[in-house]
C-alpha positions in Angstrom: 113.6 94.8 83.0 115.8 93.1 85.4 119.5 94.5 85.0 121.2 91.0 86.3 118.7 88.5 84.0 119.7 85.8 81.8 116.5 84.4 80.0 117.3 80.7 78.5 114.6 80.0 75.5 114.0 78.0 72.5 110.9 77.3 70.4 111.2 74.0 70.8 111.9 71.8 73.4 114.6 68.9 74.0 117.1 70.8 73.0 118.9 71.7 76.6 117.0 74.5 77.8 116.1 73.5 80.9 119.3 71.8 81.8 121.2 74.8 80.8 119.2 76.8 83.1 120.1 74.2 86.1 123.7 73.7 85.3 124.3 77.4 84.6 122.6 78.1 87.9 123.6 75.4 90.2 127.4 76.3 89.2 127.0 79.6 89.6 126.1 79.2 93.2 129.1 77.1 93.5 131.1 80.2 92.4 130.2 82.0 95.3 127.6 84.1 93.3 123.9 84.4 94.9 121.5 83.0 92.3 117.6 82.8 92.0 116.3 80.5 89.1 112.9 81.4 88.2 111.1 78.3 86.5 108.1 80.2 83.7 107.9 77.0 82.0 104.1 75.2 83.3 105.7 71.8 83.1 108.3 72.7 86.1 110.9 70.5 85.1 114.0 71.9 87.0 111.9 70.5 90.0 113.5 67.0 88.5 116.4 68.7 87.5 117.3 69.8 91.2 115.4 67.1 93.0 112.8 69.5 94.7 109.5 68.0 93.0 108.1 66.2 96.0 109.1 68.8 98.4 106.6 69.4 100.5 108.0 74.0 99.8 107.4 73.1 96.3 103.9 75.4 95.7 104.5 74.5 91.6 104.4 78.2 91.0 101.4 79.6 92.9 104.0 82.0 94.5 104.7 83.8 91.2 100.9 83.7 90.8 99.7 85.5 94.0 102.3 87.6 93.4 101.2 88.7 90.0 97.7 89.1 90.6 98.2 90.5 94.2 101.2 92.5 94.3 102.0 90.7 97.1 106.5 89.9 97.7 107.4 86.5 95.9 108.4 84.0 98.6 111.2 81.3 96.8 111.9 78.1 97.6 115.3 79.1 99.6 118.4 77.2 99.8 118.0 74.1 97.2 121.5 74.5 96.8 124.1 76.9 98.6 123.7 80.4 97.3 120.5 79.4 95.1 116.6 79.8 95.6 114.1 79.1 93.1 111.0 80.4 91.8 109.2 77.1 90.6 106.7 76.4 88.1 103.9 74.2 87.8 100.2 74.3 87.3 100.1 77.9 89.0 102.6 79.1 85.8 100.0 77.8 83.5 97.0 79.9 85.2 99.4 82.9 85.5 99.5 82.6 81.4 95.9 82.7 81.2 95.6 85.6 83.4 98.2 87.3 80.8 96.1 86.3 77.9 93.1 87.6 79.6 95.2 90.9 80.2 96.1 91.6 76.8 93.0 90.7 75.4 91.8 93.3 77.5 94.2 95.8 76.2 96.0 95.9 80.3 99.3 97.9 79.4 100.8 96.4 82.5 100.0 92.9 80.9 103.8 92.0 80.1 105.0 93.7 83.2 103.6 91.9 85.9 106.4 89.3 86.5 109.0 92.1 86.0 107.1 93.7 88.9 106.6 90.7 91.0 110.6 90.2 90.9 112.2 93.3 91.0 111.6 94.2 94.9 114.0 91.0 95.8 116.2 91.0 92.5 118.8 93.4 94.4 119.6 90.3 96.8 120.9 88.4 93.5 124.1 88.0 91.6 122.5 86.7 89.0 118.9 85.8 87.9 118.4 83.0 85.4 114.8 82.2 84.1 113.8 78.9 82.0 111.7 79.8 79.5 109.0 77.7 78.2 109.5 75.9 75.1 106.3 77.1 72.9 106.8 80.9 71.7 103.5 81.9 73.6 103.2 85.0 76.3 105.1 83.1 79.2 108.5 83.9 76.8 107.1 87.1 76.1 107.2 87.7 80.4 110.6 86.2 80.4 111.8 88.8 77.0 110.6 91.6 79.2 111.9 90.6 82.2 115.5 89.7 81.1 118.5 92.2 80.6 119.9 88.8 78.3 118.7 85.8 75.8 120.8 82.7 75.7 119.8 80.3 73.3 120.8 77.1 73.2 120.1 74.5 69.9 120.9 71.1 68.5 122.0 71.0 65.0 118.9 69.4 64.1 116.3 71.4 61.3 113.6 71.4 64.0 116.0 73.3 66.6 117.4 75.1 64.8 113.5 76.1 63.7 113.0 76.7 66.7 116.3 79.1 67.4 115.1 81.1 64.3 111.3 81.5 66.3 113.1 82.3 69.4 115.8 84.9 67.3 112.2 86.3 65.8 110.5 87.2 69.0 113.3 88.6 70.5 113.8 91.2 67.4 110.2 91.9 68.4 109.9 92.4 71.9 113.5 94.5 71.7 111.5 96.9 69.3 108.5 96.9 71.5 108.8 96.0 75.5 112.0 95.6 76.2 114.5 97.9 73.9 117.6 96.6 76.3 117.3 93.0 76.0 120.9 92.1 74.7 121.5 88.5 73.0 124.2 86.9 74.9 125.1 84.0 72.8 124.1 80.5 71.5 124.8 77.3 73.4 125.4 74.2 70.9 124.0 70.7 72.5 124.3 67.2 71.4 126.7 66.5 69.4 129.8 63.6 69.6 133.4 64.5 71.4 134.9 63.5 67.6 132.4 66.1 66.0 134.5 68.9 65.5 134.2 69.6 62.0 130.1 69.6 62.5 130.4 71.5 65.6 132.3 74.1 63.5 130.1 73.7 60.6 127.0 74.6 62.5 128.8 77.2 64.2 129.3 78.9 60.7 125.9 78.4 59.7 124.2 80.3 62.9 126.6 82.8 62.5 126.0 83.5 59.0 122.2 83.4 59.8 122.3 85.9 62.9 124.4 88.3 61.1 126.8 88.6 63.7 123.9 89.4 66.6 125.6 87.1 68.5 128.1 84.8 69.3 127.7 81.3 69.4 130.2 80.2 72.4 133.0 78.1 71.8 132.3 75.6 74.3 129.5 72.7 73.9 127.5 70.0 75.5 128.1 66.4 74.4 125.7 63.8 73.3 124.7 61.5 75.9 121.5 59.3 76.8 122.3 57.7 79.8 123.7 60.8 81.7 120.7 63.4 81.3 118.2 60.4 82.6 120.0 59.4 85.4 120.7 63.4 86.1 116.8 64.2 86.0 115.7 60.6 87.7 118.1 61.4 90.5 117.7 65.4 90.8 121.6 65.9 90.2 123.1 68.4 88.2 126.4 67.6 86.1 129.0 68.0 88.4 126.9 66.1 91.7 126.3 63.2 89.3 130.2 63.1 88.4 130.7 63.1 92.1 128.5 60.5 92.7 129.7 58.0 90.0 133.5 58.7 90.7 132.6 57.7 94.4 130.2 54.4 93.1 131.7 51.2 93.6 133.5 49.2 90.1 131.6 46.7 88.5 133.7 44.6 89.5 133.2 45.3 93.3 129.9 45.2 93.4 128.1 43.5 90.4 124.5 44.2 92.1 126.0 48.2 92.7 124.1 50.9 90.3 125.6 51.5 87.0 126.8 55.2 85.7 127.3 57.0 82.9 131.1 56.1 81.5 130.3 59.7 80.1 130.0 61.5 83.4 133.3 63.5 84.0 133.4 64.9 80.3 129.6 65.9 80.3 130.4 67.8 83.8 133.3 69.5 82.2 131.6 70.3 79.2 128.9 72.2 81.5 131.6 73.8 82.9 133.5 74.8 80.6 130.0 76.6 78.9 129.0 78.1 82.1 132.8 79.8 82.6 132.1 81.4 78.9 128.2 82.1 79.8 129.4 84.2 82.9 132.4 85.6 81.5 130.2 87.1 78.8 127.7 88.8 81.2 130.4 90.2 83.4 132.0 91.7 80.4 128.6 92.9 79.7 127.8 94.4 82.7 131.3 96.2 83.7 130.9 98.0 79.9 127.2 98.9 80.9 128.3 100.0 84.5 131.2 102.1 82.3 129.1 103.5 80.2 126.7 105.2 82.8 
C-alpha cells in the first residue's frame, strides 16, 4: 500500500472518473505539490485528457508492464505538466490484467501486489499519487484498492451510477477485509448536475449518505453539467482551468466571426474543479497529519 495514494473508481464509466483524476492532478501540480498520475485503465484516456496521446514518450503502458513482470524501476512519462509525470495506460495495461488473471488463477500470493511493488521504489519522490481506475469492477481496480492508502468515488445522480458507486462501495468493503485493511474512503464527488440544482444536489447528497452509513462524506463541492466543455477539454488535451485560459484569451464573436467558439460555461466549470480539488486535498492532509499523529 502506498501511504500518499488517492484511487479514483466507479463501476461504471461516464461519470467523471477520469477527468477527476486529471483535474485533481493537474491542479495539484499547480499547487506546488509533486504529483505522479498512474493511468490502470486499458483505454488510456487521460492521454486525451492531458494531450500526450500522440507523443512519441507515450509507451501506452508497457512501462508498468515490464515493470510488473520484471521487477525492473518504472520509468514515467516526466514533466506533462510542471510538478506532474504520468504512468500511462494503453494496450500494455490490458496484457498486464491478463498476466494478473493468469496469477491468481495460479493461486500467485504476490498476484495483487505486483503494481504496489512496481511503484513504491519511486513513490517517496511524490506528494501525492493519484491513479484512474478502470471503469469495469475487474482485477485492474483490485491493483488500484491495494495499492491506494484512499478511494474517491465520484457519481452522477443517475440509477446506473449510482449502481455503479454501490459496486465500487462493495469491492472496497472487500479488499479492506482482505488486501488492503488501510484503505480509507475519502469521499464522494457529485458530477453533472445544473448550477440551479441545488435542491437535487442536496437530495442526492442525503440519499448516498443514508446509503453509506456515514463511511464517508460526500464533499460539498460539485461539477456542473456541461456538453460542450468536456469535448472541447479532451479534443484539445486541456484540463479546466487551461481551457478557461484559453477561451478568456479567444477573440469575441464579434471580432472574429471565423475565430473558434468556446464554452460560455468555461470559467464556472474551472471553478467548480477547483473548488472540488481544494476539499479533495484538504481531506487527505487532514488525513495524513492524524495518521502521522497517531504513530
Amino acid at each position: 500500500m502506498l501511504p500518499n495514494a488517492i484511487a479514483v473508481a466507479n463501476g461504471k464509466g461516464g461519470v467523471g472518473k477520469t477527468s477527476l483524476s486529471a483535474n485533481l492532478a493537474g491542479l495539484a501540480a499547480i499547487s506546488g505539490w509533486r504529483v505522479l498520475l498512474v493511468d490502470l485503465d486499458p483505454q488510456g484516456n487521460l492521454g486525451s485528457d492531458l494531450g500526450y496521446t500522440d507523443e512519441e514518450a507515450n509507451d501506452g503502458g508497457a512501462a508498468l508492464l515490464r515493470a510488473a513482470e520484471s521487477g525492473e524501476p518504472v520509468e514515467p512519462l516526466r514533466d506533462v505538466r510542471p510538478n506532474l509525470d504520468v504512468v500511462t495506460g494503453g494496450p500494455g495495461t490490458e496484457t498486464l490484467e491478463t498476466l494478473v488473471r493468469r496469477r491468481l488463477f495460479a493461486d500467485d500470493a504476490t498476484a495483487l501486489t505486483i503494481v504496489d511493488a512496481a511503484l513504491a521504489p519511486m513513490v517517496g519522490d511524490y506528494n501525492l499519487v493519484v491513479v484512474d481506475c478502470p471503469p469495469a469492477m475487474g482485477c485492474l481496480v483490485e491493483l488500484a484498492f491495494t495499492v491506494a492508502r484512499y478511494l474517491v468515488i465520484p457519481t452522477r445522480g443517475d440509477a446506473a451510477s449510482l449502481n455503479g458507486l454501490s459496486r465500487t462501495a462493495n469491492r472496497f468493503v472487500n479488499v479492506r477485509r482482505t488486501s488492503n485493511p488501510h484503505i480509507d474512503l475519502l469521499g464522494i464527488c457529485l458530477f453533472g448536475f445544473g448550477a440551479q440544482d441545488h435542491r437535487i444536489v442536496a437530495k442526492a447528497r442525503h440519499q448516498l449518505e443514508e446509503a453509506l452509513d456515514g463511511i464517508a462524506p460526500v464533499f460539498d463541492s460539485f461539477i456542473r453539467h456541461s456538453r460542450k466543455a468536456p469535448d472541447d477539454m479532451r479534443e484539445l488535451g486541456l484540463l479546466a482551468h487551461e481551457y478557461a485560459q484559453t477561451a478568456a484569451q479567444a477573440p469575441r464573436w464579434f471580432e472574429d466571426r471565423d475565430a473558434v467558439r468556446y464554452s460560455t460555461s468555461a470559467d464556472a466549470l474551472a471553478s467548480d474543479y477547483q473548488a472540488l480539488t481544494k476539499e479533495i486535498l484538504t481531506a487527505f492532509a487532514e488525513r495524513q497529519a492524524a495518521i502521522s499523529a497517531a504513530a
